[in-house]
Backbone bond lengths (Angstrom), bond angles and torsions (degrees), N, CA, C in turn:
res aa  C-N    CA-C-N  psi(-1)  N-CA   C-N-CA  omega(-1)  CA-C   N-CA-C  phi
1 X - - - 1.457 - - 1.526 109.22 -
2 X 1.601 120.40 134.84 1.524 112.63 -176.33 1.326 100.79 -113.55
3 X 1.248 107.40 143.10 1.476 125.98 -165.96 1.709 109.54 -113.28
4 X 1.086 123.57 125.84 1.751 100.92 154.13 1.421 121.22 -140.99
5 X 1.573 112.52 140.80 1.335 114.11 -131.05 1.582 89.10 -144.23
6 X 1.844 108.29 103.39 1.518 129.44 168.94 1.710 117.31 -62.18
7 X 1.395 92.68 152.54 1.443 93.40 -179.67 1.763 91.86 -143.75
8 X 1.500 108.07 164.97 1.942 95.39 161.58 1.314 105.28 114.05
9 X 1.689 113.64 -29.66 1.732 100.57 -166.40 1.650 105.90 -60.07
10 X 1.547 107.59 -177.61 1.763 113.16 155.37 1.552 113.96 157.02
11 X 0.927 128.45 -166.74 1.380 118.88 140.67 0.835 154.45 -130.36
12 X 1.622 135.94 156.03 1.382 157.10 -97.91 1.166 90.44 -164.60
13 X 2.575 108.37 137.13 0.986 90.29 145.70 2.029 129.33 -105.48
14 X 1.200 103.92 -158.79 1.620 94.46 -169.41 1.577 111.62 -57.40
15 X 1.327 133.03 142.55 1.069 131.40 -150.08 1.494 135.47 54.48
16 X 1.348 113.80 9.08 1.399 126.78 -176.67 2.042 91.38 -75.28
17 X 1.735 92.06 -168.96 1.488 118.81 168.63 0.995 114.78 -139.22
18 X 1.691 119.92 160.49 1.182 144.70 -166.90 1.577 121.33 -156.58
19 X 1.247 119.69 110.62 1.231 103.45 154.16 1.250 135.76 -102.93
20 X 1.261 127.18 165.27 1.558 137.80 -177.39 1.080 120.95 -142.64
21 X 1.872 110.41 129.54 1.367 107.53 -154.52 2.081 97.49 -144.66
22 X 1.457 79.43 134.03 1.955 85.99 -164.06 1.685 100.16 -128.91
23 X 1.372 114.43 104.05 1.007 128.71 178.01 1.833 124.57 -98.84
24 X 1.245 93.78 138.34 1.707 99.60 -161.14 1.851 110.29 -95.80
25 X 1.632 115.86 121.13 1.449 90.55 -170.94 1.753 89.18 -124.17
26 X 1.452 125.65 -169.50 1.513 131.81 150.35 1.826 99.56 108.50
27 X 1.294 94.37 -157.18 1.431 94.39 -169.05 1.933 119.41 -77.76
28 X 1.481 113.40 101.88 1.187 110.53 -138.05 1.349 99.88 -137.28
29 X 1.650 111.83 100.82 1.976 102.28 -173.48 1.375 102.12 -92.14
30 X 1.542 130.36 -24.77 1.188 117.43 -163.87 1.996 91.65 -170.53
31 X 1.653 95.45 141.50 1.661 106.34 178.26 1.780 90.62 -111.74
32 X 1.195 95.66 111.02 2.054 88.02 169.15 1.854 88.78 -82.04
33 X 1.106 136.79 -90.98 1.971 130.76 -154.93 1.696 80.57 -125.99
34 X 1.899 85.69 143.38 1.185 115.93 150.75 1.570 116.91 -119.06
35 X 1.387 122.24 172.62 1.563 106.58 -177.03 1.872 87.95 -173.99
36 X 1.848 115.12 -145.69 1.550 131.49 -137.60 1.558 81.26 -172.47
37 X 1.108 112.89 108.61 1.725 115.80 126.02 1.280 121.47 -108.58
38 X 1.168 100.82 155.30 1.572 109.78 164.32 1.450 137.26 -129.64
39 X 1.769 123.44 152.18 1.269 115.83 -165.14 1.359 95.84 -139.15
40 X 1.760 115.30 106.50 1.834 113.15 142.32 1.012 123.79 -66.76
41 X 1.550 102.08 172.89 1.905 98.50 -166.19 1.777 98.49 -84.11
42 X 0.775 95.52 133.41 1.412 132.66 164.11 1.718 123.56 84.43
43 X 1.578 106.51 12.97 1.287 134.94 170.49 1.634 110.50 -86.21
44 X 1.394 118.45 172.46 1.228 140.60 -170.74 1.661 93.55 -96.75
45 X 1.386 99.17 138.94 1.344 118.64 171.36 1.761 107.93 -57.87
46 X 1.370 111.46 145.11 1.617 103.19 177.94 1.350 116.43 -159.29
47 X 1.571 117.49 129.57 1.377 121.37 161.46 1.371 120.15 -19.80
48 X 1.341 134.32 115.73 1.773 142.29 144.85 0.929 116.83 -92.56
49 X 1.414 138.52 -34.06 1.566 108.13 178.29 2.100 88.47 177.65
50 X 1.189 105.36 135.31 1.516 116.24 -176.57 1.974 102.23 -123.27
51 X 1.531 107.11 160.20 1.017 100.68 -175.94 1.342 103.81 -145.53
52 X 1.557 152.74 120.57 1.362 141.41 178.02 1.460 100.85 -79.39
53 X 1.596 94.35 168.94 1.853 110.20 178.52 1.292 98.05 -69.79
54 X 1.262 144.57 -43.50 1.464 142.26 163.16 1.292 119.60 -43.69
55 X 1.221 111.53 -22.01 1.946 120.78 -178.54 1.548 120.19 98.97
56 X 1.136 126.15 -13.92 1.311 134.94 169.73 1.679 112.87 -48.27
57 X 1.719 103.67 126.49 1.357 84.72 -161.18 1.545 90.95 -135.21
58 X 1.729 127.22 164.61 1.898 137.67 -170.33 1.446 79.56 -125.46
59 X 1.476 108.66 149.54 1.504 112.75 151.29 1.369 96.92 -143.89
60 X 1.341 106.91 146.20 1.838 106.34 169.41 1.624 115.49 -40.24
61 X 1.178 94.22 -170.30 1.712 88.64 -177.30 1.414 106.28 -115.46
62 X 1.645 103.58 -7.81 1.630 111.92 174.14 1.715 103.42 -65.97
63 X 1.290 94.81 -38.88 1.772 96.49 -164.33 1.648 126.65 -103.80
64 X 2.116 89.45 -2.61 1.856 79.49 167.41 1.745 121.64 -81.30
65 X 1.874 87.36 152.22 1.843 81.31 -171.19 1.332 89.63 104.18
66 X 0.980 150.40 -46.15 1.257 134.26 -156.66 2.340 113.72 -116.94
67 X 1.434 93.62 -38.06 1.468 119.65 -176.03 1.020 81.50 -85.85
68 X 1.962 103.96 172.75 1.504 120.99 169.95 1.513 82.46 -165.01
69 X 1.181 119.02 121.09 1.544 123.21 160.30 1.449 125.30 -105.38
70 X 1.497 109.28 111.47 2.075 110.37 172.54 1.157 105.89 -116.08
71 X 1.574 110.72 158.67 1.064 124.82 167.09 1.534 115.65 -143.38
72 X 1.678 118.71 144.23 1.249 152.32 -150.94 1.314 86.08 -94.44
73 X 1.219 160.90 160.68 1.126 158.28 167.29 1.715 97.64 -131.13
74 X 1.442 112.27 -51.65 1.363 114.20 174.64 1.714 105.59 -35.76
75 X 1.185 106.45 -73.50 1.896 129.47 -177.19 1.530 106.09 -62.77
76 X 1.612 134.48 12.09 1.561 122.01 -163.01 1.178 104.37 19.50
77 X 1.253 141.17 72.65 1.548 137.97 165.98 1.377 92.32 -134.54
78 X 1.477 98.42 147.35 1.343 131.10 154.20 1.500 130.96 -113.23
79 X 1.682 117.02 134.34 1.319 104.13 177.61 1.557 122.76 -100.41
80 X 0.925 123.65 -150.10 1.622 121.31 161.40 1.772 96.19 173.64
81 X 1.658 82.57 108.06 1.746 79.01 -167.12 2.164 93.61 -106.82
82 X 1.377 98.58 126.51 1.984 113.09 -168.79 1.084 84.15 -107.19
83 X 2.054 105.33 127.92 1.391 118.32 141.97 1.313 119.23 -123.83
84 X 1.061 102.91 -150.34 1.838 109.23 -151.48 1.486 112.49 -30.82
85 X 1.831 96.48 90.42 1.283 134.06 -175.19 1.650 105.04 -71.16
86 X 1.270 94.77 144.23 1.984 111.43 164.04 1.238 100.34 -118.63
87 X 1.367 85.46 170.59 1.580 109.08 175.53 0.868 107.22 -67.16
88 X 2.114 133.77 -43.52 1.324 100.17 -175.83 1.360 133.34 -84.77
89 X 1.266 103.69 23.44 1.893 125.19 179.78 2.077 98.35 -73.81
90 X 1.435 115.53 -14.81 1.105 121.38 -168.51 1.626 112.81 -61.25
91 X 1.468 131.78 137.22 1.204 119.20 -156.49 1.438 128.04 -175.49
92 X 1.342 162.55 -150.62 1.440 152.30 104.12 1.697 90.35 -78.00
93 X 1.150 126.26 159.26 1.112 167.13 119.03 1.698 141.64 -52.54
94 X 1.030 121.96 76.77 1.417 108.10 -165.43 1.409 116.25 -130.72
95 X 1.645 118.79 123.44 1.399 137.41 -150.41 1.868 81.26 -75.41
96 X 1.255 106.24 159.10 1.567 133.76 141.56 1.241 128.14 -161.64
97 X 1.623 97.22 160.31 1.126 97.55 -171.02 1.428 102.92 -136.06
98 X 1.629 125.93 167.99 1.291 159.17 179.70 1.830 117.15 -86.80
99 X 1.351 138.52 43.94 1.140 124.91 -134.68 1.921 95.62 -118.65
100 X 1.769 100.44 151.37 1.395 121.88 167.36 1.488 96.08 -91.99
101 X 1.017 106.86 125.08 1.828 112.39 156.97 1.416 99.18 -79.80
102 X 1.560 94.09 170.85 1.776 118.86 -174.86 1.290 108.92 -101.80
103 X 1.245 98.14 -28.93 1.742 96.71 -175.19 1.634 118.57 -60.35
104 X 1.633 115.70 -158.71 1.213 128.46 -153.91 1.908 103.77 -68.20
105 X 1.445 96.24 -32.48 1.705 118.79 -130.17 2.137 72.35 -97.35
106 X 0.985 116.56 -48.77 1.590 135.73 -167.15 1.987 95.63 43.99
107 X 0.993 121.08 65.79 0.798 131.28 136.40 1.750 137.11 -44.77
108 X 1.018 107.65 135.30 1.780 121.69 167.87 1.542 117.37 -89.37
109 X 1.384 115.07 118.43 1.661 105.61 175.10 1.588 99.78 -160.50
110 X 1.353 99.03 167.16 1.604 111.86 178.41 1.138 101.27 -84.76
111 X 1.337 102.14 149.63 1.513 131.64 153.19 1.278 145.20 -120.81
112 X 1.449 133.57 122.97 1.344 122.71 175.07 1.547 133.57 -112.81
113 X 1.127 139.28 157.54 1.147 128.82 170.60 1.395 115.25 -70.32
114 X 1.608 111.27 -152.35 1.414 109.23 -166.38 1.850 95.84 -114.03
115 X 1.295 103.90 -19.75 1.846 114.10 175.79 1.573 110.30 103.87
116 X 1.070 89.76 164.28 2.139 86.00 -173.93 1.825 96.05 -161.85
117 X 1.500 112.10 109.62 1.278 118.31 174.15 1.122 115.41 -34.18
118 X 1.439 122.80 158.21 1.165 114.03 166.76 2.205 84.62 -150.66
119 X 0.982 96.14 133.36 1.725 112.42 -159.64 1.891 99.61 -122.77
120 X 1.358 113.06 112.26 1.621 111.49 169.13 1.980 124.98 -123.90
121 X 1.060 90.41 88.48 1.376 107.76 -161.39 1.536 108.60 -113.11
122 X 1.595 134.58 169.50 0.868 156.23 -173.31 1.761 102.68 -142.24
């Protein structure tokens, strides 16, 4: 079973930092991209920033310049390191991923975490 499990949310004030870090564990032959969407209340869920196992990386256009996304490939972790944050960066957060299972079936499917606020206020 593959799991992935955020760490990093909280709050921040405007122009502060944050990182966020979503690590991939379970039966796991291969991660093609991990990445960050995000959802305010009552907005559409949306791409922040994706990253391939090769390193090739998208970031919105709200958040380039400001985001930086790496990933550990050794550790299946991903980071997403936020600076000089706004308020409207305010949001859930939610890791996914691109994953090969190990098992019989080795299937390809998405994955998401469970989300982790991330709040930028004064």
């Amino acid at each position: 079973q593959v799991q992935l499990v955020e760490s990093g949310g909280g709050l921040v004030r405007p122009g502060g930092s944050l990182r966020l870090s979503c690590a991939a564990s379970g039966s796991i032959f291969s991660i093609y991209g991990m990445g960050w969407y995000r959802q305010a209340p009552g907005k559409q869920r949306e791409l922040v920033a994706a990253i391939t196992s090769g390193g090739s990386t998208n970031y919105a256009a709200s958040v380039k310049g400001r985001f930086t996304l790496s990933r550990d490939n050794a550790k299946n972790t991903v980071y997403l390191q936020m600076n000089s944050l706004k308020p409207e960066d305010t949001a859930v957060y939610y890791c996914n991923a691109d994953i090969r299972g190990s098992g019989l079936t080795g299937a390809w499917l998405m994955y998401w975490g469970k989300g982790t606020q991330v709040t930028v206020s004064s």
